[in-house]
N, C-alpha and C positions, 0 to 999 in steps of 0.2 A: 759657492761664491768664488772657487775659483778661476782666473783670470780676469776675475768682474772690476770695472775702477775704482768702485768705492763703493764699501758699506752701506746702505741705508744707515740714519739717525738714530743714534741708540746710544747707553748710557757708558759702552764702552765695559763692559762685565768682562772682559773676553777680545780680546785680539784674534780677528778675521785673519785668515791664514790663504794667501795669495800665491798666485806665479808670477814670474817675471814677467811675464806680459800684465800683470793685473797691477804690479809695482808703478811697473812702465806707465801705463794707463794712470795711477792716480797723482803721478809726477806733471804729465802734460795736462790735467784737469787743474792743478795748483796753478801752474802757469797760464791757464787761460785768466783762472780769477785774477793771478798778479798783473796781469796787462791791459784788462777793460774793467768798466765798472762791474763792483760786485754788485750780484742781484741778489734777491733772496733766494735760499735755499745753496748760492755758492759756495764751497769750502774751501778754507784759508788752513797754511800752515801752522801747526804748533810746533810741531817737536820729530827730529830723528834722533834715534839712539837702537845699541844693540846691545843683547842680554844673550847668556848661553843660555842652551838647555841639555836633553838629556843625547839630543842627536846633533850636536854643534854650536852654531850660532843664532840668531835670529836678529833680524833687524824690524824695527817697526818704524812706525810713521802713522802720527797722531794728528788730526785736524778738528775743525770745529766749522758750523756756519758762519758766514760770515756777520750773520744779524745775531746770534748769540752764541750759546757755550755748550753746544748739543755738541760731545766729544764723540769720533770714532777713531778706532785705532787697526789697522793692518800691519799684519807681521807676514813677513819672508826667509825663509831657509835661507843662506848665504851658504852653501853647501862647497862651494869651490872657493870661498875666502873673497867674493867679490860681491854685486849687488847693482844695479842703475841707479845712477846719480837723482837723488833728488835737485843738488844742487844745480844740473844743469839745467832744471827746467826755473827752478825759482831760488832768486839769489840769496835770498833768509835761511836756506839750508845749507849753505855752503860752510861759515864756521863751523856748525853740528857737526858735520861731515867730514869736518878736517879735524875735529876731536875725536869723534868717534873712529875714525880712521887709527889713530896714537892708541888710544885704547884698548883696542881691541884686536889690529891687525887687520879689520875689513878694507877692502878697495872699493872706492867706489868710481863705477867705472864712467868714465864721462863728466868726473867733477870738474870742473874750469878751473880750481885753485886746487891740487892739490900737496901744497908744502906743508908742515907738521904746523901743531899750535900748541900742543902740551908736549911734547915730547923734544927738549933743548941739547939732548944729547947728537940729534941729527942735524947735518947742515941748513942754513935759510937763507936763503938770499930776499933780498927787500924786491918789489917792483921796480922796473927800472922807470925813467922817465928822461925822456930827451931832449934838448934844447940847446941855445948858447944861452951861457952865463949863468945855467944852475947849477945849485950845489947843496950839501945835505946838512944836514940841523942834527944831532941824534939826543936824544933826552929820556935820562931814565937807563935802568928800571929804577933805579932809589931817585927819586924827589925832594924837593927842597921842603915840603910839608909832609905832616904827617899824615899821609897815605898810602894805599896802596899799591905794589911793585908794578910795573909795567912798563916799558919800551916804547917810544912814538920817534920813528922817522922820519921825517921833512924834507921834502924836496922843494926848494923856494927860488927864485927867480929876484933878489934881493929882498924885500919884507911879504913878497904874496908869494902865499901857500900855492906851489904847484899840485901836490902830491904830500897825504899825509898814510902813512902804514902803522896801523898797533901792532904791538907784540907781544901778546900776554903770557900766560903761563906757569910764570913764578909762582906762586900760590896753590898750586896741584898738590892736592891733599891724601889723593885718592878716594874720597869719601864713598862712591860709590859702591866701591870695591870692600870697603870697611862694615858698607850696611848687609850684604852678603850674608847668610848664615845667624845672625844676631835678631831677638825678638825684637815685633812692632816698637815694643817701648824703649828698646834701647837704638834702635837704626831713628825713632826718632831724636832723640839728642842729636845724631850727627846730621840730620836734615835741618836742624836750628843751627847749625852752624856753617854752613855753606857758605853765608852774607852774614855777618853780624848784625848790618842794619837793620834787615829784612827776616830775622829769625821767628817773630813772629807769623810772617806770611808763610814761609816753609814748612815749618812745624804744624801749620793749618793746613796747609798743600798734602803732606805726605799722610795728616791725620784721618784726611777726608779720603785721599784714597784710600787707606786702610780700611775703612768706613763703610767705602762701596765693595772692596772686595770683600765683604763678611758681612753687610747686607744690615749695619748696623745704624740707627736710629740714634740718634744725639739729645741727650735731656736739652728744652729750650732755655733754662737758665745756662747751662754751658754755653750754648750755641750766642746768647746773647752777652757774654762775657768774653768769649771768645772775638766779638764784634769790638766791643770796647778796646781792647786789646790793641786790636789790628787798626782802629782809626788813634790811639794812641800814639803806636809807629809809627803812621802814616801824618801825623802833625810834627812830630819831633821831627824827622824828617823833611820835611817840606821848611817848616822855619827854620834848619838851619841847610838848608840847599839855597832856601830864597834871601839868606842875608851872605853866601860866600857867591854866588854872583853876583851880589852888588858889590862884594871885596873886591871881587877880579874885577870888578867893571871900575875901581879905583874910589869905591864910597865905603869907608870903612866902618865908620859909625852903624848903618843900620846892623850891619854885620854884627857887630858890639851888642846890640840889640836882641837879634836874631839868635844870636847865640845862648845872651842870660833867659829868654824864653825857652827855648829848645831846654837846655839846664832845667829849667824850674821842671817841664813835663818830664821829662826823666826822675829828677825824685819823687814825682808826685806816683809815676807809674810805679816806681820801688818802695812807694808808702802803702801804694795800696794792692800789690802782687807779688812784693818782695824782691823786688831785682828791676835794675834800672829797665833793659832791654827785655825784661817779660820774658827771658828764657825758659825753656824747658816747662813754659807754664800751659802751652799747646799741647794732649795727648792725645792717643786714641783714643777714641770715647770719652773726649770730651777735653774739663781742664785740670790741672795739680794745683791750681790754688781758689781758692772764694775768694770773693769783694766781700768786706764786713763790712755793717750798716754805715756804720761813723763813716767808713772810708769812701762807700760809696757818693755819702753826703758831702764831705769834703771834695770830691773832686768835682760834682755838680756844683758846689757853689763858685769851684775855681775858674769854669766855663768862659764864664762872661769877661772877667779882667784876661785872660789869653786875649782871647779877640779882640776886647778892645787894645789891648799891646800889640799885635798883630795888623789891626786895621792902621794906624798911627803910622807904623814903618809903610804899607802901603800906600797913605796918603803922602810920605815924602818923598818916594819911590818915582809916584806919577808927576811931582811938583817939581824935580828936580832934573834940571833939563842936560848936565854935561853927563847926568847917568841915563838918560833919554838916549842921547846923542848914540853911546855906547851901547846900547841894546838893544835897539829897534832897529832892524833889518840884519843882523851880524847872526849869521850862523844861520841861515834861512834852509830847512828843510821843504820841501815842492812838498805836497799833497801825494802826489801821481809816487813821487819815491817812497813815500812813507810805505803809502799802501803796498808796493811790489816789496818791500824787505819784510813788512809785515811790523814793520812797531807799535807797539800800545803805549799803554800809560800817558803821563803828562807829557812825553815828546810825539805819541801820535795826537791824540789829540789838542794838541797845538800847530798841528799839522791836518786836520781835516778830516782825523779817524776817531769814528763814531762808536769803541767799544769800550766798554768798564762791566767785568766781570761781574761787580754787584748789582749792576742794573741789567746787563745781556743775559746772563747768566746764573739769574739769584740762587743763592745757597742760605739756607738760615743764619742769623738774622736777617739779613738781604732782602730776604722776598717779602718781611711785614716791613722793613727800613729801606727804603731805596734812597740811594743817593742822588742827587738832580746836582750836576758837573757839565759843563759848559762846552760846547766843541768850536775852538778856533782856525781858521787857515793859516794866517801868514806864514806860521813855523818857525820864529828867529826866537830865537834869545826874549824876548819880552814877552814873545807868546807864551813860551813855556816857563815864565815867572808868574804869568797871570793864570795859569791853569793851576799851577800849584798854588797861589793865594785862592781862587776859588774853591778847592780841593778843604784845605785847611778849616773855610769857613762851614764848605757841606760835614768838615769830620766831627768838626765841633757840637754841629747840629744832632749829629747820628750819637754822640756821645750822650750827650743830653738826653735823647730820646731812649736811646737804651738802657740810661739809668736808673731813666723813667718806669721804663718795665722791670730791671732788677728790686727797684722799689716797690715796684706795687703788683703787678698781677704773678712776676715772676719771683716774689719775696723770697718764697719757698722753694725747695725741689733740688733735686741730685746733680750732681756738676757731673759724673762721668757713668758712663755705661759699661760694663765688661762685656768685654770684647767675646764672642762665641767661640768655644770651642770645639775645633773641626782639624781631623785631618787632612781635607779635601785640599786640592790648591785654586789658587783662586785670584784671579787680578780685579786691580781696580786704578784707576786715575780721576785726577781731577783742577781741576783751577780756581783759583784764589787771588783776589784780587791787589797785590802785595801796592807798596810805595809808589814801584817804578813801574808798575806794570804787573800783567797776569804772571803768576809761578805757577810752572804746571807742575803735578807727582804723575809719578807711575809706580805699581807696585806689584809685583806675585808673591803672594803669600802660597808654603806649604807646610799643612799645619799650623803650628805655631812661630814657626820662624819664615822670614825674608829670603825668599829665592831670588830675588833682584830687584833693584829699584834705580828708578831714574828721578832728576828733579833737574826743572830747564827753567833758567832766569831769564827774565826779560831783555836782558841786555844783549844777550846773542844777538838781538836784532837792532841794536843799539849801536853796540859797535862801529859797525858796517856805513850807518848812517854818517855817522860823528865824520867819518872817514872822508863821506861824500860832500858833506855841508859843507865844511870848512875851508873846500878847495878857492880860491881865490879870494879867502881873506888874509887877510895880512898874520904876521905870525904871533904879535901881541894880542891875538882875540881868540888865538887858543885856548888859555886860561878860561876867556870867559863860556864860550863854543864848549867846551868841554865841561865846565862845573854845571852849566845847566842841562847836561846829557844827564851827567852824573850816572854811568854805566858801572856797573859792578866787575872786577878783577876776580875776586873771589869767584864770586858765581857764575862767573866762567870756568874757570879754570878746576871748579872742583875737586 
């Protein structure tokens, strides 16, 4: 396979080992899918990152079809400290590229941006932008609310956004680095922690690679607790994302709403897995806690009154026209951009992209549950409110249904698997369909412990976006442009 573009479709056991000409090659094939329509069999970005090994460094580059989640992965020797830019060819690589740059020391040569993103002890200049009569806005990294740190620059022309720059970085944890050396079950704790919102998606990201590189088999009661779990998050989440952009959008009430629901699912999730956010309740081989009867029953009958609590705020939502006013068209992402930076979740498709890893790409429970999620164009702010209220309604469903089989065919049986032991090494990756979008893992196990691992949030490609949208809106619809991005700091910044 050497110098070849790309891997044939395969489950990804094993990182293909290329030359720079084969690099090169699978960079300019990314960029051909980023600028015309995908066709089948096209493959789209996932992930760049770089791991040592026994003779240096290695860099890989991970993609998928674009019609589903068939993962291949290519690695390159960076043997002289440098490597060909993915980013030059496809602009969803370029943060990657400027982190793993910090990280690790690699150059990569031909990047278009390459100023630092985790690394604050190096200088940064902002983009410039020229004109008469502009001038700069700076905000952050501490905030007026309780979130997280981050930096946004402004270049504005009196209230319209010229020019907006993030800055993130604050939040660099090193986790990567921390998983290094430490068994499956302990580098998972720190994969749960990456995003606190999204701790259940990660902890299933990094479980399932683990998974694949040890060729493990997941009992179906886990696998379908595990579902629960993740549409869980994936509700709590969504109702309170979809009542603080009506905040920003200046209607506080739903908010009010939004919130005491969000509330309720979180202690229901800590009634019935022991912890509001289902930490640490993701493992390999499976999960660390049961659903008991009663608990299961209780939250089956709690179903219905969510949604109809749910549906209500939505009805005044649509009814209420000066929050109309404020969200339909503001913050409009194009289609054609979605697709070249590569975003998912509820901001691509509210933009015209057609993937959801539970349905592209089923993983158990998935492939007997599929979720049916709506794909819109416009891309503004209202669209990505109405993907998440649809979202909300399919999790509901998928909950029900799963509890359905925890109740009944799947009553009985083993929540987790052990894991085999081997001292061979061994990779595996995988994707998981989190809140915001797909989390990918990657992982080489040797032996019993963690040779490296990587995990890429969906926000990377978030970002970028947020940055694009926003340009000639006014600087009051920041707030809102940006709560319905709702892009992860953390999960950046790792």
């Amino acid at each position: 396979m050497i110098g070849s573009p790309m891997p044939p479709p395969c489950s990804a056991d094993a990182p293909v080992m290329v030359d720079a000409a084969g690099w090169r090659a699978a960079g300019a094939a990314l960029a051909a899918g980023a600028d015309a329509a995908l066709a089948a069999g096209q493959r789209v970005l996932v992930a760049v990152w770089a791991a040592p090994d026994d003779a240096g460094t290695r860099v890989h580059l991970a993609t998928r079809r674009a019609d589903g989640g068939d993962l291949a992965v290519i690695a390159l020797r960076a043997e002289d400290g440098s490597y060909p830019s993915i980013g030059r060819h496809h602009p969803g690589a370029i943060l990657m590229e400027r982190a793993l740059q910090d990280a690790s020391g690699l150059r990569a040569e031909g990047l278009p941006d390459p100023r630092p993103w985790l690394d604050h002890e190096r200088d940064f200049a902002f983009l410039p932008a020229e004109g008469e009569g502009l001038h700069r806005i700076p905000v952050g990294p501490i905030h007026a609310g309780t979130i997280e740190p981050g930096h946004f620059r402004f270049t504005v022309n009196g209230e319209t956004i010229v020019r907006l720059e993030a800055r993130l970085g604050y939040t660099h944890k090193g986790t990567l680095g921390l998983m290094r050396g430490t068994t499956p079950d302990a580098a998972s704790r720190l994969a749960g922690r990456v995003s606190g919102d999204s701790t259940v998606a990660y902890a299933w990201a990094f479980a399932r690679a683990v998974e694949a590189a040890r060729e493990l088999a997941v009992p179906r009661r886990a696998s379908a607790l595990r579902g629960v779990m993740a549409e869980l998050e994936r509700l709590a989440n969504h109702a309170g994302d979809f009542g603080a952009i009506c905040n920003d959008a200046g209607f506080p009430l739903i908010n009010a709403h939004a919130g005491a629901l969000r509330e309720t699912i979180l202690r229901q999730a800590e009634a019935c897995f022991g912890h509001r956010l289902m930490m640490d309740r993701i493992v390999p081989g499976g999960v660390a806690a049961d659903l008991a009867p009663a608990s299961a029953a209780s939250l089956r009958a709690e179903l219905p009154s969510w949604l109809a609590r749910f549906e209500r705020l939505v009805d005044l939502y649509g009814k209420t026209a000066s929050l109309q006013d404020r969200v339909v068209g503001a913050g409009r992402l194009a289609p054609d951009l979605a697709r070249r930076l590569g975003c998912g979740g509820y901001v691509g498709r509210a933009a015209g992209q057609d993937f959801d890893a539970r349905r592209n790409a089923p993983y158990p429970p998935y492939d007997r549950r599929m979720p049916d999620i709506p794909v819109l164009a416009s891309g503004d702010v209202d669209a990505r409110a109405r993907i998440r209220s649809a979202e909300i309604r399919a999790s509901v469903a998928l909950i029900g249904d799963l509890l359905g089989d925890l109740m009944g065919d799947l009553a009985a049986g083993d929540i987790r698997a052990p894991l085999p032991e081997s001292e061979a090494e061994a990779f595996g990756c995988a994707l998981v369909e989190g809140f915001r979008g797909d989390v990918f893992a990657a992982v080489r196990l040797r032996g019993a412990v963690v040779a490296d691992a990587f995990l890429r949030d969906p926000s990377w490609f978030l970002w970028p976006a947020l940055e694009a949208v926003i340009e000639g809106n006014i600087v009051a619809d920041f707030p809102l442009c940006n709560k319905s991005f709702n892009a992860a700091y953390s999960g950046c910044d790792l």
